[in-house]
C-alpha positions in Angstrom: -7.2 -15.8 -6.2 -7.6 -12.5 -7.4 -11.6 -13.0 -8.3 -11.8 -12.9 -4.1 -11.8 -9.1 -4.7 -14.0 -7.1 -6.7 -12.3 -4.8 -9.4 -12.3 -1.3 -7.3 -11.0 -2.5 -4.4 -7.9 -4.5 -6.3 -7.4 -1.5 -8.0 -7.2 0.4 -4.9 -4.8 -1.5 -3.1 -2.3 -1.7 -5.6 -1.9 1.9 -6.4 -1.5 2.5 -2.6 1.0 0.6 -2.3 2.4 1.7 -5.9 1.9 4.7 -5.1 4.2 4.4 -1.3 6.7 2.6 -3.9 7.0 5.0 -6.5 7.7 8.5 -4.9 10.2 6.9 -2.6 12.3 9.6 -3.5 9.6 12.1 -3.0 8.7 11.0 1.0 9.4 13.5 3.2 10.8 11.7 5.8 9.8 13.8 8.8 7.0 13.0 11.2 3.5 14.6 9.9 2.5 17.8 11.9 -0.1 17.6 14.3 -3.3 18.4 13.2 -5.0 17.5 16.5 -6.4 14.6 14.6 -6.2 11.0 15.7 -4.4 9.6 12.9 -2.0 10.5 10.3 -3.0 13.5 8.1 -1.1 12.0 4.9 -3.1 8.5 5.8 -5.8 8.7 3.0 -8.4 7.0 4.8 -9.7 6.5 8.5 -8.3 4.1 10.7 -10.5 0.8 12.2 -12.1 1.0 15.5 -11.4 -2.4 16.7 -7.8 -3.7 16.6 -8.9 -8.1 15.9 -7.8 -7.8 12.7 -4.5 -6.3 13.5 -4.2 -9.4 15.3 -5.3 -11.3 12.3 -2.3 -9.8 10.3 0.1 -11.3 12.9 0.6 -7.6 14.7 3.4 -5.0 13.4 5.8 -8.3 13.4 3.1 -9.9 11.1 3.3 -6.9 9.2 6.7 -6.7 8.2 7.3 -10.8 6.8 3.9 -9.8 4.8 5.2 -6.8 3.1 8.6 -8.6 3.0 7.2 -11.9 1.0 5.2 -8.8 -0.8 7.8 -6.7 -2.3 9.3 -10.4 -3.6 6.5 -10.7 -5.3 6.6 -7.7 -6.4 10.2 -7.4 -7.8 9.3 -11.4 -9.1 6.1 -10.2 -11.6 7.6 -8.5 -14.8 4.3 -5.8 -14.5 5.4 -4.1 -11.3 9.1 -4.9 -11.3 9.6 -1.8 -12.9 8.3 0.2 -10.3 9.8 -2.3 -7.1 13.4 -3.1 -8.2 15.3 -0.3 -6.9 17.0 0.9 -4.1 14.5 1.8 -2.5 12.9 -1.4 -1.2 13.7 -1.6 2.1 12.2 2.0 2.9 9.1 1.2 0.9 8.5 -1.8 3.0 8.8 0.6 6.3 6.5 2.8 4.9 3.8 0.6 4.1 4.2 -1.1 7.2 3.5 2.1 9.2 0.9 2.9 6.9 -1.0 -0.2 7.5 -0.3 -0.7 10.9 -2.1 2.9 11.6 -5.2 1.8 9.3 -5.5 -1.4 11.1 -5.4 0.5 14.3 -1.8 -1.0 15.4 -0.3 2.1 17.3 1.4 3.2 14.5 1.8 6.9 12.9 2.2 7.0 9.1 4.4 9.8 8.1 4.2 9.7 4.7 3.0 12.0 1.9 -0.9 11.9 0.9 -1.7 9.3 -2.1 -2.1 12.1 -4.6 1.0 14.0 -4.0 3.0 10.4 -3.8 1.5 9.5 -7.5 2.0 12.5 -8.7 3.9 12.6 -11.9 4.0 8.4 -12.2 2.1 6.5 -14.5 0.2 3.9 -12.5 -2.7 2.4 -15.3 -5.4 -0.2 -14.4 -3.0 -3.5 -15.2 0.2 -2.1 -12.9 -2.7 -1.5 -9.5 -4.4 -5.2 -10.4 -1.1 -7.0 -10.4 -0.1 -5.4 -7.5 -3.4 -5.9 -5.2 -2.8 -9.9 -6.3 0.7 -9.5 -5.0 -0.4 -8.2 -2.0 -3.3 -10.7 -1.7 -0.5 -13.8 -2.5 1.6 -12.5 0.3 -1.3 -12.1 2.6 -3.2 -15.5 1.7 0.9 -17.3 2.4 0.3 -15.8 6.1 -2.8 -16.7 6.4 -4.5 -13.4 6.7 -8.2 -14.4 7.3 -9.9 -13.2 4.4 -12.7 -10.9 6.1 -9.4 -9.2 7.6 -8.2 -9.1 4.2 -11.4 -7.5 2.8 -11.6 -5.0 6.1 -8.3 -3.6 5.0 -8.9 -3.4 1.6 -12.4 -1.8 1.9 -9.9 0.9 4.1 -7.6 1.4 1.1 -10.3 1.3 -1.5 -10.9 5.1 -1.8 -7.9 5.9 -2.6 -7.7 4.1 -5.8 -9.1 7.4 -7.7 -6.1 9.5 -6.6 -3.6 6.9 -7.4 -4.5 5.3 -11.0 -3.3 8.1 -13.5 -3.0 6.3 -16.5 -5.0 5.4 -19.1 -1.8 4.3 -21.1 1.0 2.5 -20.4 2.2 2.3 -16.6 5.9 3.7 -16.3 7.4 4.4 -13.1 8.3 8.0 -12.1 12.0 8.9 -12.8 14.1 10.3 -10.2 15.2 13.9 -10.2 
């Protein structure tokens, strides 16, 4: 499944979401400041025009049994478990929820951190994003997430992958203060 993807855009998705998951601890949990823009400052990327493939993703109830059957998988594969076996789940969840839901032009307001201030200090390498964007893309493909709705959202989160991935060495999960 994961040849469906090309190797930027895998490795984009997964250190999004790796990079929601591992600063947790980090998310400042008030609403972003208005910047008189029409998304999200913190989003990392602009948010769709058209709102079919919102639809296609089952709407914000959609949203939340994917990134439920996600963070499973994630927790379930030994690379990412590290990273996803925490605490912390239920918030990470919420957060990528909102964060999707404003990308894919659901009525939603991300108020999280920016991707390079979430990653920074983690270790998130090549191998940790892959196995992550085919967790994601499991958990998509069991609700049936057309896959041009798949690739529209990816090609959203793809240029964030150069913020995220900063780790040539082994991936290692930031450790709380």
């Amino acid at each position: 499944m994961f040849s469906k993807f090309n190797a930027e855009s895998a490795a984009i998705i997964t250190f999004l979401l790796l990079a929601t998951s591992f600063h947790a601890n980090a998310m400042d949990n008030t609403a972003s400041a208005d910047t008189g823009t029409s998304h999200s400052p913190a989003l990392g990327t602009t948010v769709l025009s058209e709102t079919d493939t919102f639809k296609d993703f089952g709407g914000k109830e959609g949203l939340v049994m994917i990134m439920d059957d996600f963070m499973v998988n994630l927790v379930n594969d030994p690379v990412t478990k590290p990273f996803f076996d925490n605490e912390k789940q239920a918030f990470i969840k919420a957060m990528l929820v909102e964060q999707i839901c404003e990308i894919l032009n659901g009525g939603c307001k991300y108020p999280g951190r920016d991707m390079k201030t979430a990653h920074a200090g983690m270790k998130v390498n090549r191998a940790a994003f892959n196995a992550l964007v085919e967790d994601f893309q499991l958990a998509m493909d069991k609700h049936n997430v057309p896959f041009s709705s798949q690739n529209k959202l990816l090609a959203k989160l793809a240029p964030m992958y150069r913020v995220i991935e900063t780790t040539t060495g082994d991936a290692a999960p930031a450790v709380s203060k």
